[in-house]
Structure formats: C-alpha cells, structure tokens
C-alpha atoms as one frame of an Amber mdcrd trajectory, in Angstrom:
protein
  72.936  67.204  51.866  74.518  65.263  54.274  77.719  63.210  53.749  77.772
  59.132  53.426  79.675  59.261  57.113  76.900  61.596  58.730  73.048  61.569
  59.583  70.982  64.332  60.229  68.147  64.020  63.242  65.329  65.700  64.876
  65.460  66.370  68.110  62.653  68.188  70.705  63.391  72.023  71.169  63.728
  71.022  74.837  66.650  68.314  74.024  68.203  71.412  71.257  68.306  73.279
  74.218  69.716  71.177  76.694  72.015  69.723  74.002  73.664  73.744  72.761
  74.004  74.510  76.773  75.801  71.462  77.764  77.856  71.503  74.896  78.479
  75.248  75.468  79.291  74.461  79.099  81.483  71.338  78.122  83.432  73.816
  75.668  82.793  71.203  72.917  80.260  71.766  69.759  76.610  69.727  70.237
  78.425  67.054  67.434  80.908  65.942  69.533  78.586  65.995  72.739  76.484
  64.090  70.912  79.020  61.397  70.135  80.131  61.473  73.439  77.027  60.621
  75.013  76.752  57.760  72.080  79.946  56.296  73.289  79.253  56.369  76.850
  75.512  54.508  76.109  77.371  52.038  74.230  80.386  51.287  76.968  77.692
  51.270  79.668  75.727  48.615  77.013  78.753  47.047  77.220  79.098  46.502
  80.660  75.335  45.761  81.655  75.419  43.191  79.300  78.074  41.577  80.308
  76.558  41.345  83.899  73.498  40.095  82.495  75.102  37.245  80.130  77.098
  36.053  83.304  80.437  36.893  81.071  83.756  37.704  82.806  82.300  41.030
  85.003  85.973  42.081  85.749  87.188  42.185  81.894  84.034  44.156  81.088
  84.961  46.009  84.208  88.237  46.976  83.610  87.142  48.182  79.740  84.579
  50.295  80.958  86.930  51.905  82.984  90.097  52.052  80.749  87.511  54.185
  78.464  86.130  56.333  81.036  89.658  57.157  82.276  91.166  57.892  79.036
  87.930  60.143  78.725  88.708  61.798  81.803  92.251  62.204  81.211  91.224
  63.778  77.835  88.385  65.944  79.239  91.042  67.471  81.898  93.944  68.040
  79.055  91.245  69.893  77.311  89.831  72.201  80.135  93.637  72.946  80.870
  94.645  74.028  77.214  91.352  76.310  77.179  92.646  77.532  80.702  95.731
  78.507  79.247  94.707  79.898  75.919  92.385  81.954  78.303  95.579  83.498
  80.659  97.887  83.638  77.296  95.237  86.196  75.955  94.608  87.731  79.378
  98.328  88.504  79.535  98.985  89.803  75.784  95.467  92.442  76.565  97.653
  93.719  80.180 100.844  94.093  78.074
C-alpha cells in the first residue's frame, strides 16, 4: 500500500517504456524522472503564465532559469561522479 507522501498511477505500456529507457539513459530510477519532468511542467507553467497575466516577464524569467541552471549544474555533477565511479572500478579490475 502506498505511503501518505506517494501515489501510485497507470501509465500506457508505450509511456512504461519510454519512461524505464529514459530513466535508464538519464542514470536516474523512472521516480525521480518522473518528478523531474513534474518540476520542469510546473516551472515552464510558471513562466507561460506569467507571460500571459502580463506579470513582470524578467522575474519569471530569471526563476525559470535559476532552476534550470541549478538542474543543469546538478545533472553534470551527477554524470561526472558516475564517470568516475566507472574509471575507479575500471582501474581496481587492471590492478
């Protein structure tokens, strides 16, 4: 049974199968791709609303791009830990 904090869903085979391969290829399980993608939707919400409503474009500018940056950053610390765990256990199988 799922927690309080968590929901289960259905998705398509199709979407299962996109979802495991991306998530696969993203080194990341299909939870956290799925959140991911959630919080990209909502910053992109964010931002197309704000250009709709007329509101201050640059300060829903400048948000949308603080997160996608700190994303980025994130995403590249990531990929370079796994790149290193990688030649760490390509080194200890040569010795």
């Amino acid at each position: 049974m799922a927690r309080a904090n968590e929901i289960s869903i259905t998705l398509p085979a199709e979407l299962v199968e996109k979802t495991l391969a991306l998530a696969k290829e993203q080194n990341c399980t299909a939870g956290q791709l799925i959140q991911e993608s959630l919080h990209r939707y909502e910053a992109v919400d964010r931002l197309n609303s704000a250009i709709e409503s007329g509101e201050d474009r640059s300060e829903a500018l400048e948000s949308f791009l603080e997160d996608y940056v700190v994303r980025t950053i994130h995403e590249y610390r990531a990929e370079r830990h796994a790149q290193e765990r990688e030649n760490q256990a390509g080194e200890r199988k040569a010795s």
